[in-house]
C-alpha positions as CSV (number, residue, x, y, z in Angstrom):
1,X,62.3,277.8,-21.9
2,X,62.9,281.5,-20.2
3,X,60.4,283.1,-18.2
4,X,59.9,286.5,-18.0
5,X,57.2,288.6,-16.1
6,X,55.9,291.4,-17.5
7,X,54.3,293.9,-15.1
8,X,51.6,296.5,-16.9
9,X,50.4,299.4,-15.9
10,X,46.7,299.4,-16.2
11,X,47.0,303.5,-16.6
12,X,49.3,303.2,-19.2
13,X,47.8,305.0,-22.4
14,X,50.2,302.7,-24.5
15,X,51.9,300.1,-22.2
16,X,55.5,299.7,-22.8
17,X,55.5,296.1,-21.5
18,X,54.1,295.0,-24.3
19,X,56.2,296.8,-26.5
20,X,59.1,295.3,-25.5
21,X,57.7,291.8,-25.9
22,X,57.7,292.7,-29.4
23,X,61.6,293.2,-28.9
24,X,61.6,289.6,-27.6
25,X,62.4,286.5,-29.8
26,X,58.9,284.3,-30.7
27,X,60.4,281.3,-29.3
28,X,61.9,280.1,-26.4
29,X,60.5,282.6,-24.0
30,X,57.4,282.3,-22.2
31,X,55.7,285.4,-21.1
32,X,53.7,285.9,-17.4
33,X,51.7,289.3,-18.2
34,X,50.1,290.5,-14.7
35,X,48.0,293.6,-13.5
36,X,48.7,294.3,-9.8
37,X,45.4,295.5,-8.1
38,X,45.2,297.0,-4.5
39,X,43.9,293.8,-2.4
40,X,40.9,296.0,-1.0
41,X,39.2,299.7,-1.7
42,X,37.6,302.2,0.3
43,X,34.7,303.9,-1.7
44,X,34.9,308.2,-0.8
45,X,31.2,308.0,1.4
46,X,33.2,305.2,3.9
47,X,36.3,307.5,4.4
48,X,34.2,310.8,5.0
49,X,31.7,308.7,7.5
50,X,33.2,306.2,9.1
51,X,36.9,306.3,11.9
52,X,37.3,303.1,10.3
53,X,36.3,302.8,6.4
54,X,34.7,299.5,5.1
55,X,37.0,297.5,3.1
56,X,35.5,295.9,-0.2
57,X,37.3,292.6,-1.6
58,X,38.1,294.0,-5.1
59,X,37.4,290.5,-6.5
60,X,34.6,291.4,-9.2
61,X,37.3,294.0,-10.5
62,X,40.0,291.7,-11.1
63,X,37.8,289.0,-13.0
64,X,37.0,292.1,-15.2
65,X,40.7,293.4,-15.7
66,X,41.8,289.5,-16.5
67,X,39.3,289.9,-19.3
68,X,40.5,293.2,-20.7
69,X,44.1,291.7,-20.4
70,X,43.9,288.9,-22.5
71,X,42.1,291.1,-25.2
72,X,45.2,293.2,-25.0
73,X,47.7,290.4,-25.4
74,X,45.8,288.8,-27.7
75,X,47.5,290.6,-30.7
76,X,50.7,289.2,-29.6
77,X,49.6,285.8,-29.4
78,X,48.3,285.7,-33.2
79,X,52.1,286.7,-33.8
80,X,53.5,283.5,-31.7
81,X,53.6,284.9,-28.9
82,X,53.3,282.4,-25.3
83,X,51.6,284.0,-22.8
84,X,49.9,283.7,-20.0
85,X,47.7,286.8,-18.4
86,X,47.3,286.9,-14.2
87,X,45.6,289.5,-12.1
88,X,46.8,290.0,-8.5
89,X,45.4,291.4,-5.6
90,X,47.9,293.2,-3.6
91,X,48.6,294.7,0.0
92,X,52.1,296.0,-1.2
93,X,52.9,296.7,-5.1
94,X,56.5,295.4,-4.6
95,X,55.8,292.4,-2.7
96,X,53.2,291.3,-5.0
97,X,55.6,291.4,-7.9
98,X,58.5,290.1,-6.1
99,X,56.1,287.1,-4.9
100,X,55.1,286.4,-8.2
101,X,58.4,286.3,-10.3
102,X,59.4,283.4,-7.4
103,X,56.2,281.5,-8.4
104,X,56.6,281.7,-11.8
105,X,60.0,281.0,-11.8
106,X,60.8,284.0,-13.9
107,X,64.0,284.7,-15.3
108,X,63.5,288.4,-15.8
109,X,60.8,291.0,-14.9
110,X,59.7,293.9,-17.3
111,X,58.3,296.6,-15.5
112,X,57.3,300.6,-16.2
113,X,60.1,303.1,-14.4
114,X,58.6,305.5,-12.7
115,X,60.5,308.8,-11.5
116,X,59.6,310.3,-8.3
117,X,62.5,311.7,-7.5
118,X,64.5,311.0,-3.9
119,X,62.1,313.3,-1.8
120,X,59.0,311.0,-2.7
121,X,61.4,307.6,-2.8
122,X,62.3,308.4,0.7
123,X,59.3,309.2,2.5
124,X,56.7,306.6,0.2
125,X,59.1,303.7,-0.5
126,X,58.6,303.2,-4.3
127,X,58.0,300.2,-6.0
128,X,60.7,300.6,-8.0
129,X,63.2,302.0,-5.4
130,X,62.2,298.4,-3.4
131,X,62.5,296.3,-6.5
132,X,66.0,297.6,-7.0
133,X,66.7,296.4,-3.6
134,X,64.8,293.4,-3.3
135,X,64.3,291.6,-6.1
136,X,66.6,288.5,-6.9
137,X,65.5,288.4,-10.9
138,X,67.3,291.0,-13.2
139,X,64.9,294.0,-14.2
140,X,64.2,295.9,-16.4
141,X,62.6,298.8,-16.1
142,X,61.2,301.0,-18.8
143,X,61.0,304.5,-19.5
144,X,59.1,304.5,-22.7
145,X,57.4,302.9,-25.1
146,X,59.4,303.9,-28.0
147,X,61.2,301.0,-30.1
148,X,64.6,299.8,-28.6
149,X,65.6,297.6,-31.9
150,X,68.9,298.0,-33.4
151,X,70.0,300.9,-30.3
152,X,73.3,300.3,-28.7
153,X,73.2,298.9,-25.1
154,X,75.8,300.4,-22.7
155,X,77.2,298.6,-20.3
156,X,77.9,300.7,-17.2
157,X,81.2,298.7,-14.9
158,X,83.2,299.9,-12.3
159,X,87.1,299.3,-13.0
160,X,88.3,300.1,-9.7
161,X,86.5,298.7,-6.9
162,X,88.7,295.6,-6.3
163,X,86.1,293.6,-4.0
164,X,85.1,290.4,-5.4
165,X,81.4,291.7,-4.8
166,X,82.0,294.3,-7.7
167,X,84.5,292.3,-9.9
168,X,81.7,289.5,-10.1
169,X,78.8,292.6,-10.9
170,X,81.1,293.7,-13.8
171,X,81.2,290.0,-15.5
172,X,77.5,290.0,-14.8
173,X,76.7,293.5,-16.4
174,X,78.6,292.5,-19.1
175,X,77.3,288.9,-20.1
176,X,73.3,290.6,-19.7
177,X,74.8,293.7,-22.1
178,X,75.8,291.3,-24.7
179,X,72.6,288.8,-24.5
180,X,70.6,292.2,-24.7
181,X,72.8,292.9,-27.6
182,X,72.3,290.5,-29.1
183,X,68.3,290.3,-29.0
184,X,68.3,293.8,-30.3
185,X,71.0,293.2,-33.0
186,X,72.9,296.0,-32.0
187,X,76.5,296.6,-30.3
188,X,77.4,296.4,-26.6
189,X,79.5,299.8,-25.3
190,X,81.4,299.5,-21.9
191,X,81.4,302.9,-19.8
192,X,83.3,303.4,-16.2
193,X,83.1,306.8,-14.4
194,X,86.4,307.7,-13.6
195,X,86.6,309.9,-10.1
196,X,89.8,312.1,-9.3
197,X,88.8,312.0,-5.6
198,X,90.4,312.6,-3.4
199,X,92.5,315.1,-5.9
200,X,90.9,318.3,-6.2
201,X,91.0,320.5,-9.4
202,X,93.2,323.3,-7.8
203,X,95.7,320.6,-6.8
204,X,96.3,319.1,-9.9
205,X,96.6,322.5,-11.9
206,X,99.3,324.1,-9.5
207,X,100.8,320.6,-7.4
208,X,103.0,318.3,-10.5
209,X,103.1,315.2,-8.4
210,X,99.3,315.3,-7.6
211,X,98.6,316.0,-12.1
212,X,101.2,312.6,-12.3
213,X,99.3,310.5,-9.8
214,X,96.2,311.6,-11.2
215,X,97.6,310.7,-15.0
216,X,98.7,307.2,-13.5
217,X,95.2,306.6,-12.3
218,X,93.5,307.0,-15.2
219,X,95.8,305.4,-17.6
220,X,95.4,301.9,-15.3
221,X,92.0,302.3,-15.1
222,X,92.0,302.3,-19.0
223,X,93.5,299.8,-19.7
224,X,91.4,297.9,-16.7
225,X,88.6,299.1,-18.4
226,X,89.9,297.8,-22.6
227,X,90.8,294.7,-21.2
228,X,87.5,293.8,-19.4
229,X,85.8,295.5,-22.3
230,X,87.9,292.7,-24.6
231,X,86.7,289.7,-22.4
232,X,83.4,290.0,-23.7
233,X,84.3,291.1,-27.1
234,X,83.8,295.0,-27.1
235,X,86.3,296.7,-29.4
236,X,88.1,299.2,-27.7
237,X,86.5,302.3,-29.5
238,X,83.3,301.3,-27.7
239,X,85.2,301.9,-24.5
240,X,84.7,305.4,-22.7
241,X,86.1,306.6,-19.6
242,X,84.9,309.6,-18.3
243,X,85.2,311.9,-15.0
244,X,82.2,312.4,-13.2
245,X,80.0,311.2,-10.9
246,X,78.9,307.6,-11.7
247,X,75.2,308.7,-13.1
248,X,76.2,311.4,-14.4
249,X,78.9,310.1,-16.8
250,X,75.9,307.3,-17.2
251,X,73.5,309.2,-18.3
252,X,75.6,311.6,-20.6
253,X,77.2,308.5,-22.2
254,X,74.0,306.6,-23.1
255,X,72.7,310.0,-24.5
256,X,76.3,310.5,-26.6
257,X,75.5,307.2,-28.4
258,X,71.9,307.2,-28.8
259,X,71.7,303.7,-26.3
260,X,68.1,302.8,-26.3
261,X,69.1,300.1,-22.7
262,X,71.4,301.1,-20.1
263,X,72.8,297.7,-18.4
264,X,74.3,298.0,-14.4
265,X,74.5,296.3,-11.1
266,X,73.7,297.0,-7.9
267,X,74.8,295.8,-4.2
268,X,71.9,295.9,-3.0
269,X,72.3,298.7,-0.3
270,X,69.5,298.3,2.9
271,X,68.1,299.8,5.8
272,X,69.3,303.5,6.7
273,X,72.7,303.3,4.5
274,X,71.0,302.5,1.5
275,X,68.1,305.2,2.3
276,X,71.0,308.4,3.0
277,X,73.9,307.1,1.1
278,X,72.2,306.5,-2.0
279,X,72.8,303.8,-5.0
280,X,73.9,304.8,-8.5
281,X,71.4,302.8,-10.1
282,X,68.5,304.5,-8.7
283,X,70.0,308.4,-9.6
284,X,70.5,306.8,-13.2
285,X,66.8,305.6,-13.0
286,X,65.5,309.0,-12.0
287,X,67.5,310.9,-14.8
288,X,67.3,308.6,-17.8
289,X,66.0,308.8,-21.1
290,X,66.5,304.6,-21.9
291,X,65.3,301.3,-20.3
292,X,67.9,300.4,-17.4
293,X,68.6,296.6,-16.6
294,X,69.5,296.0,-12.6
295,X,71.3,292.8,-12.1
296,X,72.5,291.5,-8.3
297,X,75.1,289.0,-7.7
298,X,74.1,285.7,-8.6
299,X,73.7,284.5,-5.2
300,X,71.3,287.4,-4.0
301,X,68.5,285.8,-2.0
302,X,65.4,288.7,-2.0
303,X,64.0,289.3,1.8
304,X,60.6,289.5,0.3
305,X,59.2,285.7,1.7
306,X,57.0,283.6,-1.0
307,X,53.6,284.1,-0.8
């Protein structure tokens, strides 16, 4: 039986967690449904009074928030529903949900996105900018609590990147893209962002042999692209190629087509590189308008240590 870990947002006026268990077969799955709580709270009279506030164990408030959570879930379980409810104390958000998807032995973790743009990212280290990073289970992260049901899912590959790092992501995106698919009865599309780099525009307008290579390029990686596509039995019209920068072409593509889940992998980028150079999957995350799925390699080990 699958396990998936379903992270909620206690502020959440309607908690889109939930809603996508709805999405979710009856059977077969068993749902983990936690509330994160900071470990310990200052009350406003300790900061203004004291150089070192009091720190209160915030133990009374979680055995009140594990009630309130299995009122909220119990709707689901009168539908067939498994689930089990948690409340965990935290010191960091992250962590605490990376620590409990190894306990669990989840196979998946549903979580909220939240947008804060790269300023914010940088200098607070968002959860979900860490989760990206860190956590070995696929994710997927939420952006509202509209119905997904019957919305394509788009696949998002990269066609020319050669390593076997990438070439195994692809596969990966792929096989989640149609198992979401499927769940959702809907159709998997395939989309690769095709970059002219390092033509430029003026050189392929006035310099013939520069428009040629640049014809050659994108005709192989089209036909990279249909026959990957065909490997996982995506028809060829449900194939787009398309210039841009990767989260660009992304998010414009899921948008074309109405997608209701964007599906893509991720290297897993650390330390300084991964804080200046960027990953595509976090600027789709910060720009989207559907869920996004994150997958890793399939031997990604998370640095985050068990609890």
């Amino acid at each position: 039986m699958a396990t998936i870990l379903v992270v909620i947002d206690p502020d959440e006026a309607e908690h889109a967690g939930l809603n996508r268990i709805k999405a979710m077969p009856v059977d077969d799955i068993h749902f983990v449904v936690s509330v994160y709580l900071e470990r310990y709270s200052t009350t406003l009279r300790d900061r203004q009074s004291q150089p070192q506030p009091r720190l209160v164990p915030k133990t009374a408030t979680a055995n009140g928030k594990l009630a309130w959570l299995e009122q909220l879930v119990q709707p689901l379980r009168d539908l067939g529903y498994k689930i089990q409810t948690t409340v965990v104390l935290f010191d960091r958000l992250y962590e605490a949900i990376i620590q409990s998807a190894a306990a669990c032995h989840a196979d998946f973790v549903f979580k909220p996105l939240r947008q804060h743009g790269f300023l914010r990212r940088a200098l607070f280290s968002a959860t979900d900018w860490n989760l990206v990073r860190c956590c070995a289970q696929p994710l997927l992260l939420i952006s509202h609590a509209y119905p997904i049901r019957g919305k394509p899912v788009l696949a998002a590959v990269d066609v020319a990147a050669t390593d076997d790092a990438h070439i195994e992501l692809n596969h990966i995106v792929l096989a989640q893209g149609r198992m979401f698919a499927g769940i959702l009865a809907s159709h998997l599309h395939l989309v690769n962002a095709f970059s002219l780099s390092p033509l430029s525009g003026a050189s392929q307008l006035t310099d013939p042999l520069a428009y040629q290579v640049m014809r050659q390029r994108h005709q192989q990686q089209l036909a990279a692209a249909v026959s990957l596509a065909a490997a996982h039995q995506i028809a060829p019209e449900r194939v787009y190629l398309r210039e841009g920068a990767a989260e660009a072409v992304i998010n414009e593509q899921a948008a074309a087509i109405g997608a209701g889940v964007i599906v893509m992998g991720t290297v897993a980028r650390s330390g300084v590189s991964g804080l200046f150079i960027g990953n595509t999957a976090e600027a789709v995350m910060e720009h989207t308008q559907c869920d996004v799925v994150v997958v890793k390699q399939a031997d990604f080990q998370s640095p985050v240590r068990p609890a």
